[in-house]
C-alpha positions in Angstrom: 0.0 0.0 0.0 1.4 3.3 -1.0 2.4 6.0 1.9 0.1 9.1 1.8 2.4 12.0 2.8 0.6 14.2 5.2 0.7 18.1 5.0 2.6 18.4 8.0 5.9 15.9 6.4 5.6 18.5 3.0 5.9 21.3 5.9 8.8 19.9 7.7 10.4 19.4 4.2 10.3 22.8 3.2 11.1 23.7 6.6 14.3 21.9 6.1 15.0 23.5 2.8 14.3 27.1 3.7 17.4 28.3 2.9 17.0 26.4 -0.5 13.9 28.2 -1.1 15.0 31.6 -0.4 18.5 31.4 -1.9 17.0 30.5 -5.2 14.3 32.7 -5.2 16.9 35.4 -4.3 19.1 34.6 -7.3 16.1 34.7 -9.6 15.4 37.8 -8.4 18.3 39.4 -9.0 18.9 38.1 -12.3 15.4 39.6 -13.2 16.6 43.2 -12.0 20.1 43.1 -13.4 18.7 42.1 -17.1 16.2 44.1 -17.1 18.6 47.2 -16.1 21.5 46.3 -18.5 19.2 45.4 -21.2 17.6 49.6 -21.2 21.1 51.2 -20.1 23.8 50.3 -22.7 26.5 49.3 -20.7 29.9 51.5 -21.6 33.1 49.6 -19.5 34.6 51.6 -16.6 31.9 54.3 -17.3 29.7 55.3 -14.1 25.8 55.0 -15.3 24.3 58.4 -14.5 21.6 58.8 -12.2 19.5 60.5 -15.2 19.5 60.8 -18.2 20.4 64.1 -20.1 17.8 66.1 -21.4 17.0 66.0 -25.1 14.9 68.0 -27.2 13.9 67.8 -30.8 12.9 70.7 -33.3 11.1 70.3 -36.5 10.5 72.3 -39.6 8.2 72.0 -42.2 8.5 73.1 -46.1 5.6 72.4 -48.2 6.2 72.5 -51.9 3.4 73.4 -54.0 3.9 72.7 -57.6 4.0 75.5 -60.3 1.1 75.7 -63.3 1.6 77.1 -66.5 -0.6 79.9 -65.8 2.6 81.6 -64.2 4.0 82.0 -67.6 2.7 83.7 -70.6 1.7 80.5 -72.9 3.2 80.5 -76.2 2.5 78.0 -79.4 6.1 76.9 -79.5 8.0 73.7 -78.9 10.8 75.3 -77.2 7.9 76.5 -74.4 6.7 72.9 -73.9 9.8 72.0 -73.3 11.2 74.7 -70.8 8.1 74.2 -69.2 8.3 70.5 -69.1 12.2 71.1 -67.3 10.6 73.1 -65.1 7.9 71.3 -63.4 8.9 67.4 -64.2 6.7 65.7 -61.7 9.3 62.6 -61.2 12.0 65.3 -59.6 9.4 68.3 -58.8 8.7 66.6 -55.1 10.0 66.5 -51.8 11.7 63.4 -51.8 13.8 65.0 -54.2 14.1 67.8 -52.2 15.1 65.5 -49.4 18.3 64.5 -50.8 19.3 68.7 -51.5 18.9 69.2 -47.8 22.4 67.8 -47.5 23.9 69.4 -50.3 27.8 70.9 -49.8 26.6 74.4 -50.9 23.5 74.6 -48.9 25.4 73.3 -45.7 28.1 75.4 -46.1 25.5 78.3 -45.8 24.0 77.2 -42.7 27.6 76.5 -41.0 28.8 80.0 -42.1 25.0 81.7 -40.9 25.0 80.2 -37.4 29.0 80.3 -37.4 29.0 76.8 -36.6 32.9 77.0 -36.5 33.2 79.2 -34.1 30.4 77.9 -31.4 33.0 74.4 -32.0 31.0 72.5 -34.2 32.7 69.6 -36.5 32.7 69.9 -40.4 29.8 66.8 -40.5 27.7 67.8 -37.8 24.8 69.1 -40.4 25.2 66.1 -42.2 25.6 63.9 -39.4 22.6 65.2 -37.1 19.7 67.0 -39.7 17.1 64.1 -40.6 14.7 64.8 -43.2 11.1 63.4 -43.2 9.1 62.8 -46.4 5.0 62.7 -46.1 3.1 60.6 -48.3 2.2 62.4 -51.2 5.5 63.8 -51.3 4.8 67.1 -51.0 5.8 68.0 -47.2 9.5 67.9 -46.1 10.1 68.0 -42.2 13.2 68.9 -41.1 14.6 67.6 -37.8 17.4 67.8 -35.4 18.1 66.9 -32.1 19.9 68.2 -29.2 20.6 69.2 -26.3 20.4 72.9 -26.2 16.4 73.3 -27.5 17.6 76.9 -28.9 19.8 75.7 -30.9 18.1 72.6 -32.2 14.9 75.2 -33.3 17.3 77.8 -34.7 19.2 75.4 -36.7 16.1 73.5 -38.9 14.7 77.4 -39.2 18.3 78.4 -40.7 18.3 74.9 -42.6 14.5 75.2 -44.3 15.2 79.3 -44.8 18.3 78.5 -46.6 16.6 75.5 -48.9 13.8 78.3 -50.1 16.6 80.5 -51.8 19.0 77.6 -52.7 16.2 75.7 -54.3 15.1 78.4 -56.3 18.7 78.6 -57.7 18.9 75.2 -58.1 15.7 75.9 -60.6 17.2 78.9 -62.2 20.0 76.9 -63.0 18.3 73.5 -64.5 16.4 75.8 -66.8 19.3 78.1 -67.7 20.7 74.5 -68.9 18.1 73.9 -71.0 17.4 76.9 -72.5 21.1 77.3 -73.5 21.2 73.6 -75.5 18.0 75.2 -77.1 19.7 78.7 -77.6 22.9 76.5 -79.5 20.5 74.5 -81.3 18.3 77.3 -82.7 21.5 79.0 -83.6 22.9 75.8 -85.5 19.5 76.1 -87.4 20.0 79.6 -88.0 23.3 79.3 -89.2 22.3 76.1 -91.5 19.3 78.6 -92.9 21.5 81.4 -93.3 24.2 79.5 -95.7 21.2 78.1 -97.2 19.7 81.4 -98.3 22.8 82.6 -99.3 23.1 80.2 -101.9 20.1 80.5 -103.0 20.4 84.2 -103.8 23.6 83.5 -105.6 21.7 81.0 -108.0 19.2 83.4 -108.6 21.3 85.7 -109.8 22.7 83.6 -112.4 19.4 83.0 -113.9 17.5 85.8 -116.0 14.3 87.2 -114.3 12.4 87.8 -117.1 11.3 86.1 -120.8 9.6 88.0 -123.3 7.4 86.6 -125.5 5.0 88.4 -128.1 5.6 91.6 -126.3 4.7 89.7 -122.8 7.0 89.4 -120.1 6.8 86.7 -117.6 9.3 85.3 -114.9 11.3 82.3 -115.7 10.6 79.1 -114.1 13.9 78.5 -112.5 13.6 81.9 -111.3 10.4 81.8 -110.2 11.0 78.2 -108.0 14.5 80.1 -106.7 12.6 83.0 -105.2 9.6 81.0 -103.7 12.4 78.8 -102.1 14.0 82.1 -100.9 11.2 83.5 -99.5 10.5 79.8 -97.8 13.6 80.3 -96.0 13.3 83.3 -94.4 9.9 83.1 -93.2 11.8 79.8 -91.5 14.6 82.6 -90.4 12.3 85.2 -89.3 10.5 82.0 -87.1 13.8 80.5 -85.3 14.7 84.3 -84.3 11.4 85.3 -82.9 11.6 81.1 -80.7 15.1 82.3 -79.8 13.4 85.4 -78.4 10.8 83.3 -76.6 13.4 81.7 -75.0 14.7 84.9 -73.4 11.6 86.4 -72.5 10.7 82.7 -70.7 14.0 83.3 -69.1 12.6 86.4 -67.7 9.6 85.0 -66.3 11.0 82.5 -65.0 13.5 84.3 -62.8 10.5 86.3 -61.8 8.7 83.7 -60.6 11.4 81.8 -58.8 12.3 85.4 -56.8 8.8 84.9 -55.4 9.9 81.6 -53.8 7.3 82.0 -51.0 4.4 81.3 -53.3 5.9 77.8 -53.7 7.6 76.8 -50.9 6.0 77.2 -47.8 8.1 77.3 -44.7 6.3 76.4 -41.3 9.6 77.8 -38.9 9.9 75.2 -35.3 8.3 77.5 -32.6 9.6 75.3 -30.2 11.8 72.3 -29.2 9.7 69.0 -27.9 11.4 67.6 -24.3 12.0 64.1 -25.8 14.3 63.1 -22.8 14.2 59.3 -22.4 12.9 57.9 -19.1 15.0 56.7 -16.4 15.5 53.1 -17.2 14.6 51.1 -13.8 14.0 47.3 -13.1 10.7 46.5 -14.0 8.3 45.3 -11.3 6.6 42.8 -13.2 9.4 41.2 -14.8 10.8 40.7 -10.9 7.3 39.5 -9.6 7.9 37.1 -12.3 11.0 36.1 -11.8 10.3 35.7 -8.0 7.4 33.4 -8.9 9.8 31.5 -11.3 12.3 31.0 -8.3 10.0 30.0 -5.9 8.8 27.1 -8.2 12.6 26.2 -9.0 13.6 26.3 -5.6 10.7 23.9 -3.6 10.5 21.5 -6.3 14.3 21.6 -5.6 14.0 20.9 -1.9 11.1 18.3 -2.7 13.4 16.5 -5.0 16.2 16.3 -2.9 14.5 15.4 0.3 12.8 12.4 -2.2 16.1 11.1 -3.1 17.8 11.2 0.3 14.5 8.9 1.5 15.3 6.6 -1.1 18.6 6.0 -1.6 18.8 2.0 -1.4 20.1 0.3 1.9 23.6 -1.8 1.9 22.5 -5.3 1.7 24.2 -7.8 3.8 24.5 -11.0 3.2 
C-alpha cells in the first residue's frame, strides 16, 4: 500500500529546505533586475551609469512645396515652351523626396555653417550632415526637417536656418536647370539659324545667275527656274524670321522664370519650429513585473528543488548484507 504524505511531512520538508527556497528565489530575483537594467542602459566599461538621463529636445520644420502651373507664364505656341516648361515642373524630380536629398547638399550646408557660425560655437565639419534628418509625407509634397539636441535653442534655430536657406537655394537650383536647357536650345536654334543662313545665301547666288524675265510676243513673264528660286528664298526666311522670334521666346521665358522663382514664397511654404519637444528618455529602472515574475519563477525552481532532494535522500537504497 502506497504512503500518503501528510501536509505536515511536505511542511517539515520545506522547513528543512528554507534556505533552498529563499537562496534560489533570491538569485532569480536578481537576475530579473540586473537584465532588465542592462538590457535599457547600454553598458559603456569603466563608465559610471548616471543617475538621469540628459535632457533631449527635438525641433522640426516644415517646407511644403506646391507645384508650379503654366498659368505663371505667358503660354506661347512653340515647342521650345513645352519644353522649358516640361524642365521646369517634371513631376518625377518636382517633389519633396527629391528635395530630401538637396537638404544635404555641400553648398546649402556650407550656408548654414557660415550663418550660425557653426565654427566658431565648436562644431565639427559633418555635424549638419551627421545630425539634420529629413522626413518625407506621403504624397510627397511636405518635407520636415529635424534635429536633435541638447540645447532646444539651438536645435529650433538650426532647422529654421536649414529650411530658410533650402527656399533660396532651391530656387537657384531651378534657375540653374532651366538656364541649362534653355542654353542647348539657344545653340541649337543657332545651329539652325546658321544652316538657314548658308542656305539662303546660296540660293540668292543661284538666282542671280538666272534671267528674271522672258519675253514673248511683247509679254513678259518670270522664268521658271527663277520663279521656284525665289519662292524657295522667300521659304527660307519666313523659317529665319520663325527660329529668331523662338530664340526670343526663350529669353523672355527666361525672364519669367526668374520672376517667378524670386517669389519663392508662393511655392515653398516654410512652417519655422516654434519650439523644441522635451524628448528626454525615461529613467530606465528594473521592472516590477518582470521581478514579480521572476520571483514566482524561483520559488517554483527552488521547492521542487528541496522536494526533489529530500525524495532522493528517503530513497537511496540500503547496503545489503549477506
Amino acid at each position: 500500500m502506497e504512503e500518503e504524505i501528510s501536509l505536515r511531512e511536505i511542511i517539515e520538508v520545506m522547513l528543512k529546505g528554507k534556505w533552498t527556497i529563499i537562496i534560489i528565489t533570491s538569485l532569480f530575483v536578481i537576475i530579473s533586475a540586473i537584465v532588465t537594467f542592462v538590457t535599457f542602459v547600454p553598458f559603456v566599461p569603466f563608465v559610471p551609469k548616471p543617475a538621469s538621463p540628459t535632457p533631449t529636445y527635438r525641433a522640426e520644420a516644415k517646407i511644403r512645396i506646391e507645384q508650379l502651373s503654366q498659368e505663371s507664364f505667358n503660354p506661347s505656341s512653340s515647342g521650345y515652351f513645352s519644353i522649358l516648361i516640361t524642365a521646369l515642373m517634371n513631376a518625377e524630380r518636382y517633389n519633396a523626396e527629391t528635395f530630401a536629398e538637396l537638404i544635404i547638399h555641400p553648398d546649402l550646408l556650407a550656408k548654414v555653417r557660415q550663418g550660425l557660425l557653426l565654427d566658431d560655437r565648436g562644431y565639427a565639419t559633418g555635424f549638419l550632415t551627421r545630425n539634420l534628418e529629413t522626413i518625407v509625407d506621403a504624397n510627397k509634397t511636405t518635407l520636415t526637417i529635424g534635429l536633435t539636441n541638447t540645447d532646444p535653442d539651438f536645435a529650433k534655430e538650426v532647422v529654421n536656418t536649414v529650411a530658410d536657406e533650402f527656399k533660396d537655394f532651391l530656387a537657384e537650383q531651378q534657375r540653374e536647370r532651366i538656364d541649362l536647357v534653355a542654353n542647348n536650345l539657344e545653340r541649337l536654334i543657332d545651329l539652325e539659324l546658321q544652316g538657314m543662313r548658308s542656305t539662303l545665301q546660296r540660293l540668292e547666288e543661284t538666282r542671280s545667275n538666272y534671267k528674271p524675265l522672258i519675253t514673248y510676243r511683247e509679254t513678259s513673264h518670270l522664268t521658271p527656274e527663277y520663279s521656284v528660286l525665289s519662292n524657295d528664298i522667300a521659304r527660307t526666311i519666313s523659317q529665319i524670321a520663325q527660329l529668331e522670334a523662338q530664340r526670343e521666346e526663350i529669353k523672355d521665358f527666361r525672364v519669367q522664370v526668374t520672376q517667378v522663382l524670386r517669389k519663392v514664397d508662393d511655392w515653398v511654404i516654410f512652417t519655422p519650429a516654434a519650439t523644441a519637444t522635451d524628448i528626454t528618455p525615461e529613467p530606465a529602472l528594473p521592472r516590477k513585473l518582470n521581478i514579480a515574475i521572476a520571483g514566482i519563477l524561483g520559488l517554483m525552481l527552488s521547492t521542487f528543488a528541496v522536494f526533489f532532494i529530500n525524495y532522493w535522500k528517503e530513497s537511496a537504497p540500503t547496503a545489503l548484507t549477506k
